[in-house]
C-alpha positions in Angstrom: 0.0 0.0 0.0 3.1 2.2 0.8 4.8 1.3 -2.4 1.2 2.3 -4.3 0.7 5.6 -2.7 4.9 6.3 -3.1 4.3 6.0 -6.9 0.7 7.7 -7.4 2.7 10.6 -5.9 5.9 10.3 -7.9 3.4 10.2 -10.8 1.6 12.9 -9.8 4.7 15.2 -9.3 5.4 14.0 -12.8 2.5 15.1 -14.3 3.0 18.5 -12.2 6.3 18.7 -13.5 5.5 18.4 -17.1 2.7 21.7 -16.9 5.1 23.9 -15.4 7.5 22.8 -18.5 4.8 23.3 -20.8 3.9 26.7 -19.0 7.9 27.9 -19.1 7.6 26.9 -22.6 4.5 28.9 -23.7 5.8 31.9 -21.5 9.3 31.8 -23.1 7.2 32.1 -26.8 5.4 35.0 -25.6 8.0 36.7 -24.4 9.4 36.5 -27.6 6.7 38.6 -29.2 6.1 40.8 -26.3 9.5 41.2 -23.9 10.0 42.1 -20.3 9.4 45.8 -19.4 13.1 46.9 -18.6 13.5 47.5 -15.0 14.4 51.2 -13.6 17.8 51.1 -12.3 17.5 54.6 -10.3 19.2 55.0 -7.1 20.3 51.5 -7.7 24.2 51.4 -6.4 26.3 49.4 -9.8 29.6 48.7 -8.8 31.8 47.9 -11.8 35.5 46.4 -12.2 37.3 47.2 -15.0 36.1 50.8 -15.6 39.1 52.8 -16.8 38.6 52.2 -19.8 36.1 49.6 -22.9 33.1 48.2 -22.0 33.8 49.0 -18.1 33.7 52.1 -18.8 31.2 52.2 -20.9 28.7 50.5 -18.7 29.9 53.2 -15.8 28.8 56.3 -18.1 25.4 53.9 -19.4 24.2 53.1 -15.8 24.5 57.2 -14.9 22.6 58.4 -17.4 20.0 56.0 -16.2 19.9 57.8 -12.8 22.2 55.0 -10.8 24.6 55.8 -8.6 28.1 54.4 -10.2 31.2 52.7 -8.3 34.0 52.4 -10.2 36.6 50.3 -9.6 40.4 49.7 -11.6 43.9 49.1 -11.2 44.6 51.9 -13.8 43.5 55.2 -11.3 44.3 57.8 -14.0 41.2 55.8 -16.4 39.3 54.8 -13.8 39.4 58.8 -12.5 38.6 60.0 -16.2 35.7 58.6 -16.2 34.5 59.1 -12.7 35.1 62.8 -13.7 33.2 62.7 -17.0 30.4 61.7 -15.6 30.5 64.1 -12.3 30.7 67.1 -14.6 27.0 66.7 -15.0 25.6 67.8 -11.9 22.4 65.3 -11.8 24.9 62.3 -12.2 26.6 60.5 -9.3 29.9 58.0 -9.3 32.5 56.8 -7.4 35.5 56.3 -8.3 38.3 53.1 -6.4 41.9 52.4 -7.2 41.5 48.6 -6.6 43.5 45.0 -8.3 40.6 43.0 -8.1 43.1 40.2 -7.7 44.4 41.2 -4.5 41.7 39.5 -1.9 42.9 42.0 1.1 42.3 44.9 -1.5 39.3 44.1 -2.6 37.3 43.8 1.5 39.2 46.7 2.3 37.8 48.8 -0.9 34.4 47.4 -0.5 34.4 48.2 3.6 35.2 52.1 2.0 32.1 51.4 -0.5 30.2 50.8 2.3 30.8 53.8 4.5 30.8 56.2 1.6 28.2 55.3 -0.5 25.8 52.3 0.5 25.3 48.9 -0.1 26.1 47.6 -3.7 23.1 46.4 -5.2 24.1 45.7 -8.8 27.4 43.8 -8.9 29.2 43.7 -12.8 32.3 41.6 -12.5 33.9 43.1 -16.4 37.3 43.3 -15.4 39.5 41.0 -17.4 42.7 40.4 -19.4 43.4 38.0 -22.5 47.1 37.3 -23.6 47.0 36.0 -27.2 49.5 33.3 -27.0 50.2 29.4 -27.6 49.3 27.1 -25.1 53.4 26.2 -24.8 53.8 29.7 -25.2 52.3 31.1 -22.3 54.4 31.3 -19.0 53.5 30.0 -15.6 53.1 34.1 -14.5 51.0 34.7 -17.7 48.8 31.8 -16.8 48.5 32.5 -13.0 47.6 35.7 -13.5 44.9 35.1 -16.0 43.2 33.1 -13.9 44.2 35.9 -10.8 41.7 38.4 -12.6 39.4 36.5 -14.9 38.6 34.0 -12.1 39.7 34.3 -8.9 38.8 38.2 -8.6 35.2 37.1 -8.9 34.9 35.3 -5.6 36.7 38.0 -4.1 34.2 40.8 -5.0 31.6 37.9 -4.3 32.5 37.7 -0.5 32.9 41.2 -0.3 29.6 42.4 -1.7 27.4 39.5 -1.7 26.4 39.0 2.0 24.9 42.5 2.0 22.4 41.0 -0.7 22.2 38.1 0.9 21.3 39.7 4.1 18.8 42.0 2.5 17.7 39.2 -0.5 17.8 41.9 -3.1 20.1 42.1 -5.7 21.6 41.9 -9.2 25.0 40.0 -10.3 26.8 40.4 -13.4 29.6 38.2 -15.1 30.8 39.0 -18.3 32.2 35.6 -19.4 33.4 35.1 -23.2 31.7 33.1 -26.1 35.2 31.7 -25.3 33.3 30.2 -22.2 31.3 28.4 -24.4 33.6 27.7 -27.5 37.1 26.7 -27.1 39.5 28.5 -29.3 43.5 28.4 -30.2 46.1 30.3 -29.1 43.8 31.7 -26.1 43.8 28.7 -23.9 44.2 29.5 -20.3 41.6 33.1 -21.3 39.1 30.0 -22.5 39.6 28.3 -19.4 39.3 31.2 -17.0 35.9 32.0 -18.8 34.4 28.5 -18.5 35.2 29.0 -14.7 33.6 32.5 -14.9 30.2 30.2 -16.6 30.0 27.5 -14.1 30.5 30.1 -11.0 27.9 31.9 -11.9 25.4 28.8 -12.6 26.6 26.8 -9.3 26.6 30.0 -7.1 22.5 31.1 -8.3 21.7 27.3 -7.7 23.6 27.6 -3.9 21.4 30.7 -3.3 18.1 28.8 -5.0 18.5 25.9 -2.8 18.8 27.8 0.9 16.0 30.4 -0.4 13.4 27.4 -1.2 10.6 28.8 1.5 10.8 32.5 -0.4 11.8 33.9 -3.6 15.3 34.4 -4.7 15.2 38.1 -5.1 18.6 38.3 -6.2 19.0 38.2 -10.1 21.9 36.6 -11.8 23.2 37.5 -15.6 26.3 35.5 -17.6 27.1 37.6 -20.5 28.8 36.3 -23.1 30.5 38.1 -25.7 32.0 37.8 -29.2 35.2 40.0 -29.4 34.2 43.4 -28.8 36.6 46.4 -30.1 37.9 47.6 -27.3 42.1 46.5 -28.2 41.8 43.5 -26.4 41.4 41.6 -29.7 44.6 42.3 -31.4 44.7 40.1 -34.1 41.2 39.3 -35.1 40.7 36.9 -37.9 37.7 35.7 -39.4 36.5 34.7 -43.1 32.8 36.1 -43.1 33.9 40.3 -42.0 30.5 41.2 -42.4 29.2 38.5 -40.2 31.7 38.4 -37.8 33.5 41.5 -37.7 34.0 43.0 -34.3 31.4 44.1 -32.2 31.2 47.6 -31.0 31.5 48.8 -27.7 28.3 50.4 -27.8 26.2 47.6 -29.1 27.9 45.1 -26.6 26.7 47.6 -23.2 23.2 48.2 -25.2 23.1 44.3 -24.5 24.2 44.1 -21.0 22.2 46.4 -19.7 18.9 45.5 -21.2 19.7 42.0 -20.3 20.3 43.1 -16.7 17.3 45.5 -16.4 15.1 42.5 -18.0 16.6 39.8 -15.5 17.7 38.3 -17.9 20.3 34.8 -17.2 22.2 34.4 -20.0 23.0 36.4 -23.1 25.6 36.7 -25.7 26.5 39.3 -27.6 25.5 39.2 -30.4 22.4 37.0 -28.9 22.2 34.5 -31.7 25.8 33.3 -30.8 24.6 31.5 -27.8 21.7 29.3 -29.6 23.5 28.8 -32.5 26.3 26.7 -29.8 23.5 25.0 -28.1 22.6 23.7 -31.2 26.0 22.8 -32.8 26.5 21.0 -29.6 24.1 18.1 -30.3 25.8 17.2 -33.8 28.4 14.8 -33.9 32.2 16.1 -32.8 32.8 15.9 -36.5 30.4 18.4 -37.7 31.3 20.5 -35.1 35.1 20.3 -36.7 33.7 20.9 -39.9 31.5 23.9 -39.0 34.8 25.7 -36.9 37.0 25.1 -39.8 34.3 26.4 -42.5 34.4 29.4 -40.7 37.6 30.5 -39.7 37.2 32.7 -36.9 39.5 33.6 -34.1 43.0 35.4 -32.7 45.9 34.7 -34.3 49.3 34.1 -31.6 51.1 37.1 -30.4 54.6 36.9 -31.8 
């Protein structure tokens, strides 16, 4: 009788499994056709890494136009103060501005203690900082290699600890990672950069799964967003090279922040930039490993080595 009633329930759960799928399903294809209303991000504080200069900064002078109050943070202070200062010069606009190496761990709590007293309680978090040496895999040195991963990887869990137990305390919240369609893709000559951005992928899904699983009796109310993006102009591509230029040119900087932020603003948990680059891998993934050879070489996109 136990047994009986254990499987009408495993059944039902089943069956209630199978509607909400249908229902995700049928919400995802309206939401197609009609989108999520962006979100206002006004007195929202965004603290961003990487903003002296690209899509850091970038993002910095996007989020205060919106009306947000900005926190800038970068190794490079003389950058990282330029554009503090170009947005300042308009009185109705707000940032911050934190000589910080998101690498160092000590660096990092002691900046974000100074966030705190200063300015508040980061509630959107943009991880952006990041380097890419364009070498060989035998090419690369053990200090090249460390230090990828130093920044790209490790510099995430460090702003993490800092600024995520505020959110945590307060469940509200947004966090965004920009990964690479590297993350997704493998390519040559950028190895360990591929690596560090898978991490930067699989951080971001485990760590909104951690939060899912101890917030099961009320809603997460702190929003996670993966961004992955094709090589954006910025001069971190060097030496781009690709057969299709009008397909897979690089992207500007201003069409890869018009991305993130809508993405952000519409809670949105994945994205690459362009968008299609993310469902076209999902879907090249289920082909045999030989198409997928065929398909990489057909196109010929990448970096070439630094010499």
């Amino acid at each position: 009788m136990v047994q009986v009633q254990e499987a009408l329930l495993v059944l039902l759960d089943t069956l209630l499994l199978v509607l909400k799928i249908l229902y995700d399903i049928a919400l995802g294809i309206y939401r197609l056709c009609i989108p999520v209303e962006e979100k206002s991000v006004i007195g929202e504080i965004v603290l961003i890494t990487g903003t002296g200069h690209g899509i850091g900064k970038e993002l910095a002078l996007r989020y205060a136009s919106l009306g947000a109050i900005v926190v800038c943070l970068d190794v490079n202070e003389e950058g990282n103060n330029e554009t503090v200062n170009e947005i300042n010069q308009n009185d109705t606009l707000k940032a911050y501005g934190y000589k910080c190496d998101v690498s160092n761990r000590e660096e990092v709590l002691k900046i974000a203690k100074k966030v705190k007293e200063e300015v508040g309680d980061v509630t959107i978090l943009i991880n952006n900082a990041g380097i890419m040496p364009c070498f060989t895999f035998m090419s690369h040195t053990p200090e090249q290699i460390k230090r990828i991963f130093d920044i790209n990887v490790l510099a995430h869990f460090w702003i993490f600890q800092a600024f995520l137990p505020s959110m945590i305390e307060r469940n509200y919240g947004h966090i965004v990672a920009l990964s690479s369609i590297a993350g997704i893709i493998g390519q040559p000559n950028i190895v360990p950069y591929c690596a560090s951005k898978f991490a930067v992928r699989g951080l971001m899904e485990s760590l909104y799964e951690e939060l899912r699983s101890m917030n099961k009796e009320k809603p997460l109310n702190i929003n996670f967003t993966t961004v992955y993006p094709y090589m954006v102009n910025t001069g971190l591509c060097k030496n781009p090279c690709y057969r299709f230029k009008n397909v897979m040119s690089l992207v500007s900087t201003k069409q890869a922040v018009d991305i993130i932020v809508k993405a952000q603003r519409q809670n949105t948990k994945e994205i690459s930039i362009p968008t299609y680059w993310h469902h076209i891998n999902t879907i090249i993934r289920c082909m045999p490993s030989t198409c997928i050879d065929r398909i990489r070489d057909f196109m010929n996109a990448g970096l070439k080595a630094e010499c």
